[in-house]
C-alpha positions as CSV (number, residue, x, y, z in Angstrom):
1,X,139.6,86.1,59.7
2,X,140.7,89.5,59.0
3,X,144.2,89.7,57.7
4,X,146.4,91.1,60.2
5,X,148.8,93.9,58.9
6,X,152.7,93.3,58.9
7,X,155.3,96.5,57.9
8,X,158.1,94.6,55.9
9,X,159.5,98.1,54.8
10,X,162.1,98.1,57.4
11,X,160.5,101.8,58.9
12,X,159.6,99.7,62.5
13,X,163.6,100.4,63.1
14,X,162.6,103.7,64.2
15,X,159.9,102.2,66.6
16,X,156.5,101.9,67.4
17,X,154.0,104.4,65.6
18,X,153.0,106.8,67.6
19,X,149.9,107.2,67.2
20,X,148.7,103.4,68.0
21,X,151.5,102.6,69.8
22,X,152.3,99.1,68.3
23,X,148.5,98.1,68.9
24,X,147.1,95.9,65.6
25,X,143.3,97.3,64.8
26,X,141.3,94.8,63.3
27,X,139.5,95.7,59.5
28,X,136.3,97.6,59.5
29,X,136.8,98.9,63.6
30,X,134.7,101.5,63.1
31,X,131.5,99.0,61.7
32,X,132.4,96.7,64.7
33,X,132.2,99.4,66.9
34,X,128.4,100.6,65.8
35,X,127.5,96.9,65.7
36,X,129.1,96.3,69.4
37,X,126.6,98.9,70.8
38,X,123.6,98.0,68.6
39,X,124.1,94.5,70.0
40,X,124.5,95.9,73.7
41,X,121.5,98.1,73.0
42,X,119.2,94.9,72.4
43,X,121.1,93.1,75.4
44,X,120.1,96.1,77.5
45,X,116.9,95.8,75.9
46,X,115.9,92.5,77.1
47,X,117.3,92.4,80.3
48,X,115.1,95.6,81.3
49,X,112.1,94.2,80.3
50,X,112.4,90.7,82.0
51,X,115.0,92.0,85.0
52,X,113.2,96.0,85.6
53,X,115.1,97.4,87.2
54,X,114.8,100.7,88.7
55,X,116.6,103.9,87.2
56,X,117.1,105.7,90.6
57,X,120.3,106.3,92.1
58,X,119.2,105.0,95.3
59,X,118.0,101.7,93.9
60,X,121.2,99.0,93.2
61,X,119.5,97.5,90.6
62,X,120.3,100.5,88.7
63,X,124.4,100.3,89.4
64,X,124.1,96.3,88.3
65,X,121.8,97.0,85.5
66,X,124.5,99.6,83.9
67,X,127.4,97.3,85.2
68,X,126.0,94.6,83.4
69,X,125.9,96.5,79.9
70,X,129.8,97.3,80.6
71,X,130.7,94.2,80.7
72,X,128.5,92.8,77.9
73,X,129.9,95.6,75.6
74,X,133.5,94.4,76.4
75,X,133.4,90.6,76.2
76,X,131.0,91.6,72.9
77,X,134.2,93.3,71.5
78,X,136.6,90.8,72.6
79,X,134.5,88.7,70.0
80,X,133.4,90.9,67.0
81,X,137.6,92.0,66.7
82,X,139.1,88.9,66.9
83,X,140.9,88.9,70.0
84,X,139.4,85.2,70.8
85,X,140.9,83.7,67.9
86,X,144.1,85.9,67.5
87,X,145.8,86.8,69.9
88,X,147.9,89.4,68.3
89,X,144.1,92.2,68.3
90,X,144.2,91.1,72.2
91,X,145.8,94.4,73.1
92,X,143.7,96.7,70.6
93,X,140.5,94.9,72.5
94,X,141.9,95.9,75.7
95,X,142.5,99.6,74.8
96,X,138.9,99.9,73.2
97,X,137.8,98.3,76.1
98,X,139.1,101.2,78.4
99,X,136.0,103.3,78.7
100,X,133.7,101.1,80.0
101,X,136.2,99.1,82.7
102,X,136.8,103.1,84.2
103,X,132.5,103.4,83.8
104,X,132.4,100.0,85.8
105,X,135.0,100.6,88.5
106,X,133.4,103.9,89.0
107,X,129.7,101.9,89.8
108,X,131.4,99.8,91.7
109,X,133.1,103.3,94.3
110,X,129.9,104.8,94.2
111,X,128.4,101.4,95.3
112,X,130.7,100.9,97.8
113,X,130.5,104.3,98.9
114,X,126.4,104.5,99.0
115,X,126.5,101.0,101.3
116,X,129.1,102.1,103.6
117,X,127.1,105.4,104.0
118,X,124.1,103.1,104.5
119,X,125.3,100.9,106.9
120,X,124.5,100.1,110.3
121,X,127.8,100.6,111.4
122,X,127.8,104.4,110.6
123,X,124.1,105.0,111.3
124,X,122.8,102.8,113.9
125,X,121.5,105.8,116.0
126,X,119.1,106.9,112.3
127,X,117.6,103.4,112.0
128,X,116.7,103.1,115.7
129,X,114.8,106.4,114.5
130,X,112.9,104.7,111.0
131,X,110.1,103.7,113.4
132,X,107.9,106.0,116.3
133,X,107.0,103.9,118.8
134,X,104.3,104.3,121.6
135,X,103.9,102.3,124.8
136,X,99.9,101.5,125.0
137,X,97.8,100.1,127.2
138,X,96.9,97.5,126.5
139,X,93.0,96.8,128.3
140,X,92.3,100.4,127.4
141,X,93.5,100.3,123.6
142,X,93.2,96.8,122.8
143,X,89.5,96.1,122.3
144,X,87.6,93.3,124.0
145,X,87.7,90.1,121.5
146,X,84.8,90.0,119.3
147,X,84.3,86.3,118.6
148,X,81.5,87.1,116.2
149,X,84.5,88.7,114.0
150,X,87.5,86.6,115.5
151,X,89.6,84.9,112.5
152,X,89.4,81.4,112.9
153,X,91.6,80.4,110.3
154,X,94.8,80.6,108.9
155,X,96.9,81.0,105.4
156,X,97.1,77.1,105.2
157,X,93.0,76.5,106.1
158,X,92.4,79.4,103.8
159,X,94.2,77.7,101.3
160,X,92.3,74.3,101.4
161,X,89.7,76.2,101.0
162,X,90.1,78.6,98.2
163,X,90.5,75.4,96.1
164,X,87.2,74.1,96.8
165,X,86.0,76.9,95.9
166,X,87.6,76.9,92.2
167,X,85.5,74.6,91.7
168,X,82.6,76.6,90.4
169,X,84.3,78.2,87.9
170,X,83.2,74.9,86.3
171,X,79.4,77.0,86.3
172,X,81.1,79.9,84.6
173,X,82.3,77.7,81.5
174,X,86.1,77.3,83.0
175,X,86.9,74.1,83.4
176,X,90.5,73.5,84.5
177,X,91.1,76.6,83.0
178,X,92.9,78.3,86.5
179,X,93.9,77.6,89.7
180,X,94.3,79.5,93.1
181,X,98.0,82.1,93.7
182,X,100.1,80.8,96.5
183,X,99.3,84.6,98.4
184,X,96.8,84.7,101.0
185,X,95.9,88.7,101.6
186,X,94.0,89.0,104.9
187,X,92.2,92.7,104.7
188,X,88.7,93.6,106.0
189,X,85.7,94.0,103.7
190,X,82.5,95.3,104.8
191,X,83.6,95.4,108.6
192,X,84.6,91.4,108.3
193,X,87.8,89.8,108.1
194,X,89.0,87.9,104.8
195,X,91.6,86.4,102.8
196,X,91.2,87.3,99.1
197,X,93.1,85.2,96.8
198,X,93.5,86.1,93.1
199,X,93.7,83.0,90.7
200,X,96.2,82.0,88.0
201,X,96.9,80.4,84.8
202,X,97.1,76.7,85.2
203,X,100.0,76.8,82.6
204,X,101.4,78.4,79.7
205,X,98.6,77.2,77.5
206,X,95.6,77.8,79.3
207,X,96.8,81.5,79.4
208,X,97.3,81.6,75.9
209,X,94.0,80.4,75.6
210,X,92.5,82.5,78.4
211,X,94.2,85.8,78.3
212,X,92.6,87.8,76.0
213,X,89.6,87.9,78.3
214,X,91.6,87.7,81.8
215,X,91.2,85.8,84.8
216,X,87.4,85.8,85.9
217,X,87.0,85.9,89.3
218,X,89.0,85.7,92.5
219,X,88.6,83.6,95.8
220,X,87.3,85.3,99.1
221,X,87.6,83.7,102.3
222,X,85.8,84.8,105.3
223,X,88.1,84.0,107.9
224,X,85.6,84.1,110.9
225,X,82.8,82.0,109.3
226,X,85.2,79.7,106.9
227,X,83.2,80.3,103.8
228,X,85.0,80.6,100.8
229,X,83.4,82.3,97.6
230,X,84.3,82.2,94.0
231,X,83.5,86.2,92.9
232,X,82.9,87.0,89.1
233,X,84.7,89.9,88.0
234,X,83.1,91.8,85.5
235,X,85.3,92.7,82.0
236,X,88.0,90.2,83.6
237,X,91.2,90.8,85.3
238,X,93.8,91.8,82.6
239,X,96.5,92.7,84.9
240,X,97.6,90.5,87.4
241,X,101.4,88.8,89.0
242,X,100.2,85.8,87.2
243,X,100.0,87.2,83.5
244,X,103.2,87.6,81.4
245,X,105.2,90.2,78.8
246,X,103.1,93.9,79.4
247,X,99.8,92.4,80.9
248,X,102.0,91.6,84.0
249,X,100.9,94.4,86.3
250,X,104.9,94.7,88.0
251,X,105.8,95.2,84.3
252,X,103.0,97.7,83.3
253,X,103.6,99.9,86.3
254,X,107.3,99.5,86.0
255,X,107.0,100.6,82.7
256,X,104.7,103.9,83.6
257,X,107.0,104.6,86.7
258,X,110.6,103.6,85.6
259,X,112.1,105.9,88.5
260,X,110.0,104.5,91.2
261,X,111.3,102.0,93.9
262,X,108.4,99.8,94.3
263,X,107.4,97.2,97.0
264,X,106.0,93.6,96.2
265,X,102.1,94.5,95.2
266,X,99.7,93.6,97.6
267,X,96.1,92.2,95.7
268,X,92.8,94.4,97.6
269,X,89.3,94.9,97.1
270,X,87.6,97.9,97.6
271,X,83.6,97.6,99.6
272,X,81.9,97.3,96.2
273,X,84.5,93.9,95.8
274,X,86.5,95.7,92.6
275,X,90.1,94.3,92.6
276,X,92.7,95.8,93.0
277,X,96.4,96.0,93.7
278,X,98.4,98.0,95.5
279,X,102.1,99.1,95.1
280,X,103.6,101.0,97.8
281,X,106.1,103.9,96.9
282,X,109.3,103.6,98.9
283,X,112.0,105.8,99.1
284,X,115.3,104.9,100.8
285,X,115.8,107.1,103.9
286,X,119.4,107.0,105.5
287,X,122.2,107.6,103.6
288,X,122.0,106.3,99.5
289,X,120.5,102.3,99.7
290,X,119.2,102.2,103.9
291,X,116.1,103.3,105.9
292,X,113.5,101.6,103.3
293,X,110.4,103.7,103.7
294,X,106.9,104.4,102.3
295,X,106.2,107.4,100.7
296,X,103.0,106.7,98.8
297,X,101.0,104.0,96.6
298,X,100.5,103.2,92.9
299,X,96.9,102.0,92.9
300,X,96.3,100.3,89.9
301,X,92.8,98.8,88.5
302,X,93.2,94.8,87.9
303,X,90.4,95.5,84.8
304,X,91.2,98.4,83.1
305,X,95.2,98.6,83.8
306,X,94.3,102.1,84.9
307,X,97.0,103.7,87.5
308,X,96.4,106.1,90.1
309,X,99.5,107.7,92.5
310,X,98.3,108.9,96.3
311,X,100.8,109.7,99.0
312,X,101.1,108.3,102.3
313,X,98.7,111.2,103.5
314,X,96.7,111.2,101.1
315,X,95.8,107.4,102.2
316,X,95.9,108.1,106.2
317,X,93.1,110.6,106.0
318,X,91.2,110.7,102.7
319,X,87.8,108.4,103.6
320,X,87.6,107.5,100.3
321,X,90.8,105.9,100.5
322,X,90.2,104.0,103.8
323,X,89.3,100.7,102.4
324,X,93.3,100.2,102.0
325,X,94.8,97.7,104.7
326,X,98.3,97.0,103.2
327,X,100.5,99.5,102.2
328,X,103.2,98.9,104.6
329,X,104.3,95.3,104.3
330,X,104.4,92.7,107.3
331,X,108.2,92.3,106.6
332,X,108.9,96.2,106.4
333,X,107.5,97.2,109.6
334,X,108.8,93.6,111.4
335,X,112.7,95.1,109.9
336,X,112.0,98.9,111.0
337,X,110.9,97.7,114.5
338,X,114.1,95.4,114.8
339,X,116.4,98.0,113.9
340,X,114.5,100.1,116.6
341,X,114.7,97.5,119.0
342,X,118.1,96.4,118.2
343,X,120.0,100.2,118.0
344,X,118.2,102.3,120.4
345,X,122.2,101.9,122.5
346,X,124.6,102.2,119.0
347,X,125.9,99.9,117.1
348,X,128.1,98.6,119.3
349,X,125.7,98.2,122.1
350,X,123.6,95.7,119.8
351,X,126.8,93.7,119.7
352,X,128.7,94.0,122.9
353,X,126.3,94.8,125.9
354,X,123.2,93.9,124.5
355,X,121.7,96.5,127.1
356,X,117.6,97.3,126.1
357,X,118.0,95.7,123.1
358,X,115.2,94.2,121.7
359,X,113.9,92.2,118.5
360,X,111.2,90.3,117.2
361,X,110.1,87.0,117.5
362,X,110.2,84.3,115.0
363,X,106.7,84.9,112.8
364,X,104.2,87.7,113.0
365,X,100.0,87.5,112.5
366,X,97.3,89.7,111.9
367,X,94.5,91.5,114.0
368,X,91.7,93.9,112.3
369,X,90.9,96.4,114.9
370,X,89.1,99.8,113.9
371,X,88.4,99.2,110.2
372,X,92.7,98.8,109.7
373,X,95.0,95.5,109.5
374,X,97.6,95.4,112.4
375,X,100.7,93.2,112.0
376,X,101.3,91.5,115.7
377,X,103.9,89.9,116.8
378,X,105.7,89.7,120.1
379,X,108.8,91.1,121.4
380,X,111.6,89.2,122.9
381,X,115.4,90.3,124.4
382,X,118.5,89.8,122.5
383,X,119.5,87.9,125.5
384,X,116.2,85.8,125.6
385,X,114.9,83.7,123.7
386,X,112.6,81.6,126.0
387,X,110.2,84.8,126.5
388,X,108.3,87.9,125.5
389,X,108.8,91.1,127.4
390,X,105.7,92.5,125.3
391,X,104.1,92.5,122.0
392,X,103.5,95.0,119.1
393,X,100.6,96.2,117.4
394,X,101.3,98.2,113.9
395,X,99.0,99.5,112.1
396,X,99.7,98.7,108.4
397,X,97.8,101.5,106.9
398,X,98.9,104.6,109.0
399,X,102.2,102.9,110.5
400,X,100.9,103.3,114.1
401,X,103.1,101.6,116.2
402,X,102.0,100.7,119.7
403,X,103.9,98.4,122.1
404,X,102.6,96.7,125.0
405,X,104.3,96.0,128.1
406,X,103.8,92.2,128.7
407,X,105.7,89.7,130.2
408,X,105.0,86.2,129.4
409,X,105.4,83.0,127.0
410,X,106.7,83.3,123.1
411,X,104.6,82.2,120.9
412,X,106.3,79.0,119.5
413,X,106.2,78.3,123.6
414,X,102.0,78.9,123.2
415,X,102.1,76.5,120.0
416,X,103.8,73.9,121.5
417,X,101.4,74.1,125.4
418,X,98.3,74.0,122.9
419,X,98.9,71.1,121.4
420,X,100.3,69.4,124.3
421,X,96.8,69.3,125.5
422,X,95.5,67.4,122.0
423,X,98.5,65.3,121.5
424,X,96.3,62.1,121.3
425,X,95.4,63.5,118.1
426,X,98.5,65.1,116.9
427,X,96.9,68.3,116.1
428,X,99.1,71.5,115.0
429,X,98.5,74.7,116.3
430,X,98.1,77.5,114.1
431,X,100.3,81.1,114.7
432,X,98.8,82.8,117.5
433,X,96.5,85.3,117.4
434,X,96.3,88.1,120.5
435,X,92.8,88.5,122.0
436,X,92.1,90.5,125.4
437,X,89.4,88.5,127.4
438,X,87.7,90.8,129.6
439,X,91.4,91.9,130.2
440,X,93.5,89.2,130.2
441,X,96.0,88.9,127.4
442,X,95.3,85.6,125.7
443,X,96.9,83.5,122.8
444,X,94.2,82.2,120.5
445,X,94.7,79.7,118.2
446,X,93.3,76.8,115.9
447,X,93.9,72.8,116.0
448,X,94.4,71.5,112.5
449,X,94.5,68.0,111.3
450,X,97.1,66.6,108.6
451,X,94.7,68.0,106.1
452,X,94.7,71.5,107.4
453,X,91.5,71.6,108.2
454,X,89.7,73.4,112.0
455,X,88.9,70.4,113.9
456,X,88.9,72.5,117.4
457,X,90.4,75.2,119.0
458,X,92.6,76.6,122.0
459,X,93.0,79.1,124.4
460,X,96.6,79.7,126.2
461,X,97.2,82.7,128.9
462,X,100.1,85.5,128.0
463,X,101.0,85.3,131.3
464,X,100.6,82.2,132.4
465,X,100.9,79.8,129.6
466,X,100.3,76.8,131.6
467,X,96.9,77.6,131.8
468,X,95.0,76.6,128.7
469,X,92.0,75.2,127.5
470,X,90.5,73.4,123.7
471,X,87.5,73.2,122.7
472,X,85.8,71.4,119.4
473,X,83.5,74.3,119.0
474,X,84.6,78.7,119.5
475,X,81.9,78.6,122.5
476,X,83.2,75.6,124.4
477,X,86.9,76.1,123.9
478,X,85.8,80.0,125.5
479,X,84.1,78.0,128.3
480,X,86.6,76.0,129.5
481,X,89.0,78.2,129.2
482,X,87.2,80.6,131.5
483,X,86.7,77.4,133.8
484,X,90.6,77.1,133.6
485,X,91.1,81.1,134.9
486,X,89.0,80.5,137.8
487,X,90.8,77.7,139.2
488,X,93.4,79.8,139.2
489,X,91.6,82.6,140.9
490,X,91.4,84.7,137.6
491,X,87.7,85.8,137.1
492,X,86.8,86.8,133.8
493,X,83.4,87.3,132.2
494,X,82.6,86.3,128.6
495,X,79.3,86.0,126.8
496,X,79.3,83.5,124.3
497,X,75.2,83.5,123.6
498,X,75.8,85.2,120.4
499,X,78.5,82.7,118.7
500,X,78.0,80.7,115.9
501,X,80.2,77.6,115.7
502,X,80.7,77.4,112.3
503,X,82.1,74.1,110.9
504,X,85.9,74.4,109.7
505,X,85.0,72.9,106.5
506,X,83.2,76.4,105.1
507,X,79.7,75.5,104.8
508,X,76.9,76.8,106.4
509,X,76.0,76.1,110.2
510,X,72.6,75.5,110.7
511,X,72.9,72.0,112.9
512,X,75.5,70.2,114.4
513,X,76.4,67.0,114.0
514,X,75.7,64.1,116.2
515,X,76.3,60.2,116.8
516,X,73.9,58.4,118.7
517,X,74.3,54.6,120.2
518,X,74.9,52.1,122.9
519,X,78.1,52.3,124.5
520,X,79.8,49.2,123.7
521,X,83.2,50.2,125.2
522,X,84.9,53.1,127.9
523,X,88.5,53.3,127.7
524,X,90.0,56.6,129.8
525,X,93.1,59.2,129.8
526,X,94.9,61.5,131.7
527,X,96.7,63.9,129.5
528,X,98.1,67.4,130.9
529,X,95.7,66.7,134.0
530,X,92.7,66.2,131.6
531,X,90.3,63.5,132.1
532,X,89.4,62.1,128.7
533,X,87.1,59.2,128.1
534,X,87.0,57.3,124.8
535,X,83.5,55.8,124.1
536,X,83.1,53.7,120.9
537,X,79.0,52.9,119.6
538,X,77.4,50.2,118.1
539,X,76.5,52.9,115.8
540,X,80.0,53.4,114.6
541,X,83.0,51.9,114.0
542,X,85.4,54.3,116.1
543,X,86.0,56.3,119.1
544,X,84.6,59.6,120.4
545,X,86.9,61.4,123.1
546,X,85.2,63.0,125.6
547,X,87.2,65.7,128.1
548,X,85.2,65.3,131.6
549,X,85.7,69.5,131.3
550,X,83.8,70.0,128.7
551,X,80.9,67.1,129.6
552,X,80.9,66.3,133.2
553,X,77.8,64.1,132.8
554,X,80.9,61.4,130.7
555,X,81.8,60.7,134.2
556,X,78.2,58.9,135.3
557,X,77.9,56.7,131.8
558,X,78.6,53.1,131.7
559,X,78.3,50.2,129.2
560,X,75.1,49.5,127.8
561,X,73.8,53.3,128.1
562,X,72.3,55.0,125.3
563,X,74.1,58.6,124.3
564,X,74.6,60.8,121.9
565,X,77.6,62.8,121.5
566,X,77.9,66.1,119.5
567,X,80.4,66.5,116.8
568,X,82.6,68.7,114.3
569,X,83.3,65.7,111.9
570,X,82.1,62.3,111.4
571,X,85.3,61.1,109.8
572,X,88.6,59.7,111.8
573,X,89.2,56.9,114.1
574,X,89.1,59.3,117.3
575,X,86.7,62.0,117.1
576,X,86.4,64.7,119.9
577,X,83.3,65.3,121.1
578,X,81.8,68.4,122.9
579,X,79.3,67.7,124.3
580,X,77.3,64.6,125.9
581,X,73.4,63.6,126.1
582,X,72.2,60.5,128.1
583,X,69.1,59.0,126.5
């Protein structure tokens, strides 16, 4: 402990010295001080490397990262003179200590100040302004549904079935070596729509193991035919989320672009199937920390580490840029079209009067139209939350925004009619997907067992959401669900020659599967207005469910016939059937 200095000479009659003012420095202030800031230096050090933040003075993490060196410096001083243990340095630490508490209370103003002049409050009328949107039409803009390129499945299907197909790394030498990223990027390649899905260490030790040569391969998932494919990447991806210390690609671009603001990367591949990933450039539009916008991308080669900068322009119009989908986020342009939709009045409007206020509903889905990614989702009124008054379409290369005049049933309200009509089987609906049908605004979704796997589909009207129709196959759910519009004096016309009813579990479909027998039992249902018949074989220990919609002929078959019955799966105590052949 250093020894603390005590005048016995009678001289502190006259007073306090002057010049320290009766404050007690500790022995050696002068070392302490150079070793306080060596020690705050590798403080600051470390946190940037693991924390990076952003040295712009429209990013916050640059106030907190400063702020938090402050205050490291002063509790570090408290400690190196003493003032923990003897109380009597306590005011010299306080003194020494001045600098930085004036440095922090002068981040915290210009924090303060920067979020007030941010706020909502103060510039409602500039955020309703962060987004342009068009009214479309929607039969003239919104291209007839293409079930030959219709996504089929979802980020939980695609899931399942990325990690069936980690199982051939196993033919590249990898065994339990990696394992599939929890992030599902839907994009198209080569005029299809896919989920790619970049892999990951298993743990700490396989990457030590595996890192100097990179991950090998990543996961695409074709999200129209089901098929998932393991792809070999030549040389190895070195730079990926999953890696750690400077191989983590936020941390090498980070590092190259310390003044950036950067958005969560998005993983791409280009037509030739090289991976990529892509970091938007934002810049904060409306006063000093609001209006989050994109200015650019940081493209940046998963092999080689190699970075390339484009602006926003630069990837709108350049063709050799145009196999980018994602540079605006799904949840930037779902906030930029609520705080449109919300503050088109004022501020006070949003709150008070709700009058033309609008906002999002609860999840949002994608739709590849033109070569580009759109985020959908529908739009609903402060004031109702039962309905959509239209939907959005934004375009999440360009920022296009289109909205669509149409009145009719939320999504969740879609979900919920869908499965009404396969509750026997306690199927869950997939989001939504928006597909015109010669026309007629329709909700398209998927049926999923516990296992998240397709075992049928559904079709629900915008409009008119109690008509609806399923189907265990694309071509018969379309079928019936065209038979549904007619009843209802709704003519549409829809080819369905050309669709191949490719089996939910991703292998090929060159037959369909099929149970032959003697019915040995009839048992029959009406659910939501459906006749359904349940037909067990000799030939199998279950039941196949039958809708008299999609196989009138169910209605003529007794006990003792001899049928066969065509199927998706031949697992499951109920199985729907699609179709039905009397022998």
């Amino acid at each position: 402990m250093d020894p603390i200095k005590v005048d016995f000479t009678g001289k502190s009659d006259k007073g306090p010295d002057k010049k320290t003012g009766g404050v007690i420095p500790p022995e050696k202030k002068g070392l302490k001080i150079v070793i306080n800031l060596i020690l705050t230096a590798v403080f600051g050090a470390v946190l940037y490397y693991f924390w990076l933040p952003v040295f712009n003075f429209k990013s916050t993490t640059m106030y907190l990262f400063f702020g938090a060196l402050a205050v490291f410096y002063c509790l570090i001083n408290y400690v190196t003179c003493g003032a923990l243990r003897t109380p009597d340095y306590a005011p010299y630490a306080r003194k020494s200590t001045l600098v930085p508490k004036i440095f922090i209370g002068v981040l915290a103003v210009v924090m303060g100040i920067g979020l007030a002049a941010s706020s909502v409050f103060f510039r409602a009328a500039s955020y309703a302004k962060i987004i342009d949107v068009q009214t479309g039409d929607f039969t003239k803009e919104v291209s007839e549904a293409d079930f030959a390129s219709v996504p089929v499945i979802d980020e939980a299907t695609t899931a399942v079935l990325a990690q069936r197909a980690v199982s051939d790394l196993d033919k590249l030498g990898y065994v339990s070596q990696f394992d599939i990223q929890p992030n599902y990027f839907q994009i198209n390649y080569k005029d299809a729509p896919v989920r790619v899905v970049p892999l990951q260490y298993s743990n700490i030790i396989k990457w030590l193991t595996n890192t100097k040569n990179g991950l090998p391969a990543y996961v695409i998932v074709n999200a129209t035919t089901s098929k998932a494919t393991l792809v070999e990447v030549e040389g190895g991806m070195k730079y990926s989320t999953a890696d750690h210390f400077n191989r983590n690609v936020t941390r090498h671009v980070r590092f190259q672009y310390p003044t950036y603001i950067l958005d969560t990367p998005a993983f791409e591949i280009d037509e030739a199937g090289h991976p990529y990933w892509i970091f938007a450039k934002l810049d904060m539009t409306i006063g000093l920390f609001g209006g989050k916008d994109v200015t650019g991308a940081i493209i940046v080669d998963s092999v080689t580490g190699e970075c390339t900068e484009y602006s926003i322009e630069d990837i709108r119009t350049k063709a050799e840029l145009q196999w980018i989908d994602r540079v605006y986020s799904a949840q930037l342009l779902n906030e930029q079209y609520n705080f449109y939709g919300r503050y088109q009045g004022g501020f006070w409007n949003s709150i008070l009067s709700q009058k033309n206020t609008y906002s999002t509903t609860e999840d949002y889905s994608y739709l590849a139209l033109n070569d580009d990614v759109y985020m959908y989702t529908g739009v609903t009124s402060l004031t109702n939350d039962e309905s959509i008054t239209g939907f959005i379409l934004i375009n999440q290369r360009t920022k296009d925004a289109r909205y669509y005049v149409m009145a009719g049933a939320k999504e969740s309200s879609a979900q919920s009619s869908a499965e009404g009509l396969v509750q026997q089987y306690e199927y869950n609906a997939s989001f939504p997907l928006l597909l015109n049908i010669d026309g007629e605004p329709t909700y398209f979704m998927s049926l999923k067992d516990a296992s998240n796997l397709v075992k049928g589909y559904a079709m629900i009207n915008v409009g008119q959401y109690s008509i609806g129709a399923t189907g265990t196959t694309l071509s018969a759910c379309i079928e019936n669900y065209v038979k549904e519009l007619a009843k209802n004096n709704i003519n549409v016309s829809v080819d369905t020659e050309d669709i191949v009813d490719n089996p939910a579990d991703g292998t090929a479909a060159d037959t369909k599967l099929t149970a032959t027998g003697k019915i040995v039992e009839i048992r029959t249902a009406v659910i939501d207005g459906n006749s359904v018949y349940y037909i067990k074989l000799d030939s199998a220990d279950c039941f196949y469910s039958v809708k008299a919609a999609d196989a009138e002929n169910v209605v003529l078959v007794n006990t003792g016939d001899t049928i066969t019955v065509t199927i998706t799966t031949d697992k499951g105590n109920i199985i729907p059937a699609s179709a039905l052949e009397v022998k």
